[in-house]
C-alpha positions, 0 to 999 in steps of 0.5 A, a space after each residue: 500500500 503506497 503510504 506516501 498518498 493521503 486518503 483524504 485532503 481538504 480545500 477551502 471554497 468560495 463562490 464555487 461554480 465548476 462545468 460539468 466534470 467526473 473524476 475517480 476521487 469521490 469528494 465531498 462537499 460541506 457548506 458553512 454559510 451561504 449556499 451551493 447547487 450540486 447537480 449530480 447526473 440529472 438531479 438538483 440538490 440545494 445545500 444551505 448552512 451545515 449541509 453534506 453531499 458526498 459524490 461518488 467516483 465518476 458521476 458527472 457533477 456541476 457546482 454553483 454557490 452564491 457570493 455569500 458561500 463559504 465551504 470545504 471541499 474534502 476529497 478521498 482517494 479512492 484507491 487507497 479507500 478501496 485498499 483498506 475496504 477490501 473491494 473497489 466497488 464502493 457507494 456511498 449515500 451521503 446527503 443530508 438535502 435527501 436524507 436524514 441520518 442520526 450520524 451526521 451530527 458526528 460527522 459534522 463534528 469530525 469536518 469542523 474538527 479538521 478544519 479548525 486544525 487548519 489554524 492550529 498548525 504544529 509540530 504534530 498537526 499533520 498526524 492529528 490531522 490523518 487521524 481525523 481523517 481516518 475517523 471521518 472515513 469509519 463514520 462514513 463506511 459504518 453509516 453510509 456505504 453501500 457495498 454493491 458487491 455484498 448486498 446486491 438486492 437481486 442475489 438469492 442466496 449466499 451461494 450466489 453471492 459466494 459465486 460473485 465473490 470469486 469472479 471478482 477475486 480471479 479478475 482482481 488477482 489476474 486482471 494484469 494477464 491476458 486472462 478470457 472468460 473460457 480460464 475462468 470458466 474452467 476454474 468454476 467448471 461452469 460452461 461459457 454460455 452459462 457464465 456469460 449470462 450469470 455475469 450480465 444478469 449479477 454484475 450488469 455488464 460482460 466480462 469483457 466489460 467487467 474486466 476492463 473496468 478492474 484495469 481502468 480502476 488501476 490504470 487510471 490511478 497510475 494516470 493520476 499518481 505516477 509518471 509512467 508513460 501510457 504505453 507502460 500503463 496500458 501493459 502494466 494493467 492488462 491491455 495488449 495493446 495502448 490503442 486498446 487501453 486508449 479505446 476502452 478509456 474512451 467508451 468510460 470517460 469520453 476523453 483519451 488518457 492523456 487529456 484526463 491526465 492532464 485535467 486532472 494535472 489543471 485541477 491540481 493546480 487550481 486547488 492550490 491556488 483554492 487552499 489560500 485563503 484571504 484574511 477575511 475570509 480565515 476570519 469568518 471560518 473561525 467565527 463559524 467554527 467557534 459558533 458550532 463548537 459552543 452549540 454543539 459542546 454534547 454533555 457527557 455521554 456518561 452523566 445526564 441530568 434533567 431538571 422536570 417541573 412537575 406543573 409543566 405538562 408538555 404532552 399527552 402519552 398516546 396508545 400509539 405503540 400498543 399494537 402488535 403484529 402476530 403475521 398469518 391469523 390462523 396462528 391463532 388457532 394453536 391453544 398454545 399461540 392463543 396462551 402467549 397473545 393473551 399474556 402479553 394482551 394482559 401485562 402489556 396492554 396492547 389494544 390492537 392485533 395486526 393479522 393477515 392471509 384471513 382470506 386463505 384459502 385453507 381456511 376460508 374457501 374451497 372451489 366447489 364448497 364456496 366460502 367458509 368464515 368459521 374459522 376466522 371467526 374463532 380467531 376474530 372472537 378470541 382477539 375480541 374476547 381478550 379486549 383486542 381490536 383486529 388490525 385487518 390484512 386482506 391482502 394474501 401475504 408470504 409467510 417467509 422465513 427470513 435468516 438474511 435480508 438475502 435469504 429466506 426458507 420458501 415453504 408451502 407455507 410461503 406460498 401466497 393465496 393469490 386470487 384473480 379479480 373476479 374471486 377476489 371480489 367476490 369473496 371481499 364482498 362475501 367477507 364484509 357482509 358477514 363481518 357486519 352481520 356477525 360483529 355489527 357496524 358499530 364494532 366494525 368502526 373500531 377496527 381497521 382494514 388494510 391492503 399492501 401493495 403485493 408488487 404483482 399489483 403494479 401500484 406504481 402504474 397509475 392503471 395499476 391492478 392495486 387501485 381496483 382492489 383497494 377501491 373495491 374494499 373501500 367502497 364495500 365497507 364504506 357501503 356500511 359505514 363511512 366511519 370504517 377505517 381502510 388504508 394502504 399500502 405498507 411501503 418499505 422505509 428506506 427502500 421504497 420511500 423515493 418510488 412514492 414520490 411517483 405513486 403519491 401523485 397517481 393515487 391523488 389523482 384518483 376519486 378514491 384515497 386512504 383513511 390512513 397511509 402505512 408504512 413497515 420500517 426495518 432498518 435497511 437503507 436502498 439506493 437505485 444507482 445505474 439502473 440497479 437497487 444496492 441495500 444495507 443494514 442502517 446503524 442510524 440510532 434515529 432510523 424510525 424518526 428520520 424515516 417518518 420525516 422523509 416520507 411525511 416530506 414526500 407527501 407534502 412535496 406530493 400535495 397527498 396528505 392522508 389522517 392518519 399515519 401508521 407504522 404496520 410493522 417496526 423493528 431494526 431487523 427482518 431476520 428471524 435468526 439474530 441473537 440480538 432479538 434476544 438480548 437486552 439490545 431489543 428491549 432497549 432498542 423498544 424502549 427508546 423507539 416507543 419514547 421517540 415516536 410517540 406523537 409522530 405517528 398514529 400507529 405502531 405495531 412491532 412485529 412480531 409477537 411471538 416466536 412460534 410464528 418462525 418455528 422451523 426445523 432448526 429451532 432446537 434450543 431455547 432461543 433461536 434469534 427471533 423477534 417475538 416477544 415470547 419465546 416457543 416455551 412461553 418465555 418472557 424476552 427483554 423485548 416483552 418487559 420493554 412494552 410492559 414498562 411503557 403500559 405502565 407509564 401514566 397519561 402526562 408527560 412531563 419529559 421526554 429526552 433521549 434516555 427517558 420519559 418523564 410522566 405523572 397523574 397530577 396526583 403526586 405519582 411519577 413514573 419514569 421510564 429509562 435507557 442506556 441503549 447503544 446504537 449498532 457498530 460497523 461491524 454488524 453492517 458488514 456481518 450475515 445477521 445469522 452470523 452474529 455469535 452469542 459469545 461476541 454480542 458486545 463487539 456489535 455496539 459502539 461502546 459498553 460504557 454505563 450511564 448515570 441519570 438524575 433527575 430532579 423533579 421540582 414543585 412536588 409536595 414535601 413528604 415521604 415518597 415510595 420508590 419502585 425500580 425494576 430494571 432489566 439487564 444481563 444481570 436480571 430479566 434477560 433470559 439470554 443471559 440465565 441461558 449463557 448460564 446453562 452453557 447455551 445447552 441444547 434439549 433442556 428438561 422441562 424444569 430447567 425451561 421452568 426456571 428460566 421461565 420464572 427467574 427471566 423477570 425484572 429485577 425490584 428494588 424499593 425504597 422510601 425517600 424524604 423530599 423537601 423543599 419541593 425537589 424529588 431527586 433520584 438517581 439512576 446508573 444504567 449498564 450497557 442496554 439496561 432499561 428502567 421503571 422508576 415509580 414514585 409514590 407519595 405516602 399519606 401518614 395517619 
């Protein structure tokens, strides 16, 4: 690796306005005052005061900023880049115009603390400065690269991906040989025939034009950093000849080698030139940087402290989070499934069930017998029974198996009932008509009835078969009653988000809209780029609520506007083999997302209920990485006590931060509920989710470190108060941690599957506190992932 190369330099901007250029180096802009337009392709981004917009290697690009713009321009080699990341097929999504992301607040951070060194200049600048450098690279890497050769969205399996890996290893490794397509297809004994098309279909391109780009990669980083000739270049990386090399060079960057060559000499130039800064302006960086060191000066991240005023009601606690996603209804015949649903009804308060497949044509229509709504009025009455709403799915949806975003179990069960419009409906209006008769309009009014978008539907054509379903289940109900509540269409955050900027306007256009829009937020993000969809998991701490913000954007920018807003499943990850779902992690992450979003939506139903929805061949310990909030044996997870502890919260809220919630009766009772969650490192972006081993669960985090919170309650009555705690931790409460005690033992007998079940409870401790004065002062330490209920009572003496 050639050390004498910066991975990355900064130069100064002002008044910027460039053509239209490329180049390899991916570079990123910040703006400090003033403005600047960055087209990049065919799209327009404004960025203001404080905004970043990283452009990625050879995308065409223009810059313009007003007189009044005062900026840095960071510029990344890509080849070293793409040295230390192990693969040369690096994106990043980097835009804070389009996107919101709870890291780019440490970035920010990090770019002021770089340029800030450009005025402390010692003896030891250069090296304080490189390590700035490589601490801006981990935050961008960890929160904002899209590795197009690790998550590319239409690999199947990991045989697939294992398969790409080696095509790319064998070019990387021989691209300086005049290597064919026939030696590697020899080396994977595959036919050449079969190659070709596996290579066009997975990489988007030939061979031929697969490997010409792993040569040009290299050739033209030789053109930017050595002396070399052309003709020594275009034999160094593989080109039989230089009018070759010069030909494919052409076919990429419009322009011969020599003419990039000396561009990219100019621009060197020029940034020199760009780097010297005149007096006034040094002095207007300075005061920008000290204005944002003195706003963002964070309080340790190890203490907290809040001061609450008990007469100072800011908000009302909503019953947004008290709902549940339980998948395919017929779940809930099991007597077994029906026991777990009624405990976590009882103890968590939830008030809605979210169920699908209802239609299913095992339990509900036969071809010759006709329909038969028998079944799935056992499931409705139960649900009834035990004080739940139903949170309708009429559309058929899979029920997959999911170890990876990439790669899912397809079972019979998988298989959806999928019906032509004509049976469809018919049965939809066969179906209304006995809900209404069996349950009445009145009950019905409180339910909800939902349809997603099944991508077979084509909902992004405005004669899309989708919009005739959902008018025809709209229309029926609302022949009964126009109180009945019918909405759409489950859009993935983060994956779908930028395709309902085009769907927003269709469904507008049309007579008939939903009574609420839904969406389903896992934390992934994808990015469509040349033509293909690229993803990866999100480490954002903030994903749910930066989310919401940039879809709620696009429907206002889309002048569609809907009542009501639900998330109809929620969690941070879609597989249903990751150890953290059993961990304090997912109590935690609960914890705080249920905090953060009440009030921002109307609806949230976490998915899933219960493990016994993902029971598989390979469920043979006591835990498996599911998400339920009970596990197959009727355990208890840190993710039930999470939603226990918000069912206890009372309805005024006095506070609400990152780490609690602060709420009373008005009646001298407090309740607190609080967390020590930490946000997901790097290194579970770049690991298989059914990879993630037990034994390494810390090294997922950012950092393990303890939390102190105080709070102190001002104007409350002096007296005697009774303080209840329960907590949650590795030490009490998380069943994965007591397992870690039975060595992680497989086949446990039924009484060791007993103790675990009573002795995975929160632990309690009480005490009795004199307040005086007026101040409730309380106290709390937190471990890694530990979560609270702090409740406070005033006693009456005699």
């Amino acid at each position: 690796m050639d050390t004498t190369r910066k991975i990355m330099q900064f130069h100064f901007i002002a008044q910027a306005e460039t053509a239209t250029h490329y180049h390899q180096n991916p570079e990123m802009f910040y703006v400090l005052r003033g403005n600047l337009d960055i087209k990049i392709d065919d799209k327009m981004y404004k960025m203001q005061s404080g905004d970043i917009v990283l452009i990625n290697a050879n995308k065409r690009h223009t810059v313009i900023g007003n007189e009044e713009l005062l900026g840095a321009r960071f510029e990344i080699d890509f080849h070293l880049l793409a040295e230390y990341m192990g693969s040369m097929q690096l994106l990043f999504w980097c835009n804070t115009v389009a996107d919101r992301n709870h890291a780019y607040s440490n970035l920010r951070r990090l770019l002021d603390r770089i340029l800030t060194r450009y005025f402390e200049k010692d003896d030891k600048s250069a090296l304080y400065l490189n390590a700035l450098y490589f601490e801006t690279l981990y935050v961008l890497t960890s929160n904002f690269l899209v590795k197009a050769d690790d998550v590319r969205l239409n690999l199947e399996d990991s045989q697939d991906r294992m398969r790409i890996r080696q095509i790319q290893n064998y070019v990387q490794a021989n691209y300086q040989s005049q290597i064919s397509l026939n030696d590697l297809a020899d080396r994977l004994y595959l036919s050449n025939a079969y190659l070709s098309k596996y290579i066009k279909k997975n990489l988007g391109m030939t061979f031929m034009e697969y490997l010409n780009n792993v040569r040009l990669f290299h050739a033209v980083d030789e053109l930017m950093y050595s002396d070399k000739n052309l003709t020594h270049i275009a034999y160094d990386n593989g080109f039989p000849t230089s009018a070759s090399f010069t030909k494919a060079f052409r076919e990429i960057y419009n322009e011969s080698p020599s003419e990039y060559r000396k561009k990219i000499q100019d621009e060197k130039e020029k940034d020199e030139k760009e780097k010297m800064l005149q007096q006034e302006e040094e002095q207007r960086i300075l005061e920008y940087l000290k204005f944002r060191a003195h706003k963002e000066n964070p309080q340790s991240t190890r203490k907290k402290e809040y001061i609450i005023n008990a007469g100072n009601v800011k908000d009302t606690l909503t019953d947004c989070s008290k709902a549940i996603s339980i998948g395919d209804g017929y779940l809930l015949l099991q007597s077994e499934a029906q026991h777990q649903v009624e405990k976590i009804q009882k103890q968590t308060g939830v008030k809605y069930a979210r169920i699908w497949n209802i239609l299913s044509r095992e339990y509900c229509f036969s071809e010759k017998e006709g329909y038969n709504f028998r079944r799935l009025d056992q499931v409705l009455d139960f649900l009834l029974d035990h004080h739940m709403k139903p949170y309708l799915e009429v559309g058929s949806k899979p029920s997959l198996f999911m170890y990876t975003p990439e790669r899912s179990i397809n079972t019979e069960k998988s298989k959806m009932d999928s019906y032509d419009f004509k049976t469809f409906s018919e049965i939809t209006r066969e179906l209304c008509v006995h809900l209404v008769n069996r349950y009445g309009v009145e009950e019905l009014e409180t339910w909800y009835f939902e349809y997603w978008n099944d991508p077979s539907l084509n909902i992004t054509e405005p004669d899309g078969e989708y919009y005739q379903r959902f008018d025809l289940l709209y229309q029926t109900m609302k022949n009964y009653s126009e109180e009945i509540s019918v909405g759409g269409a489950g859009f993935i955050l983060g994956y779908e988000t930028l395709v309902c900027k085009k769907i927003f306007p269709i469904w507008k256009a049309r007579e008939i809209h939903p009574d609420f829009l839904s969406v389903c937020s896992f934390q992934y993000i994808a990015l469509v780029e040349d033509g293909g969809r690229l993803g990866r998991k999100s480490i954002d701490s903030e994903y749910m609520l930066n989310q919401i913000e940039i879809m709620k954007n696009v429907m206002e920018e889309t002048g569609f506007q809907i009542p009501e807003f639900h998330i109809d499943e929620w969690n941070f990850t879609i597989s249903n083999r990751n150890v953290l779902n059993d961990s304090c992690e997912q109590g935690a992450y609960i914890l705080k997302n249920c905090i953060e979003m009440n009030g921002a939506v109307d609806m949230m139903a976490y998915w899933h209920a219960l493990d016994l929805y993902s029971d598989y061949y390979d469920t043979d310990t006591v835990l498996n990485g599911d998400s339920g909030l009970i596990s197959r044996d009727g355990i208890c997870k840190p993710s039930f006590y999470a939603f226990q502890f918000m069912n206890r919260l009372l309805p005024k809220v006095l506070e609400k931060n990152d780490h609690a919630i602060v709420t009373t009766n008005g009646r001298n009772r407090y309740v607190i509920a609080c967390h020590n969650y930490k946000s997901l490192s790097s290194r579970y972006v770049f690991t298989d989710e059914d990879e993630i081993q037990l034994e390494d669960i810390e090294q997922y985090v950012e950092d393990i470190d303890p939390i102190k919170l105080n709070f102190t309650i001002q104007n409350v009555k002096d007296g005697k108060y009774l303080v209840k705690i329960y907590r949650v931790n590795r030490e009490c409460g998380s069943v994965q941690d007591l397992w870690k005690n039975l060595d992680y033992s497989k086949g446990l007998m039924r009484d060791e599957v007993d103790y675990l079940k009573s002795s995975a409870i929160p632990g309690i401790e009480m005490k009795t506190i004199e307040v005086e004065n007026g101040e409730l002062c309380l106290t709390n330490n937190l471990e890694m992932q530990e979560i609270r209920l702090i409740d406070v009572q005033y006693r009456y003496d005699v």
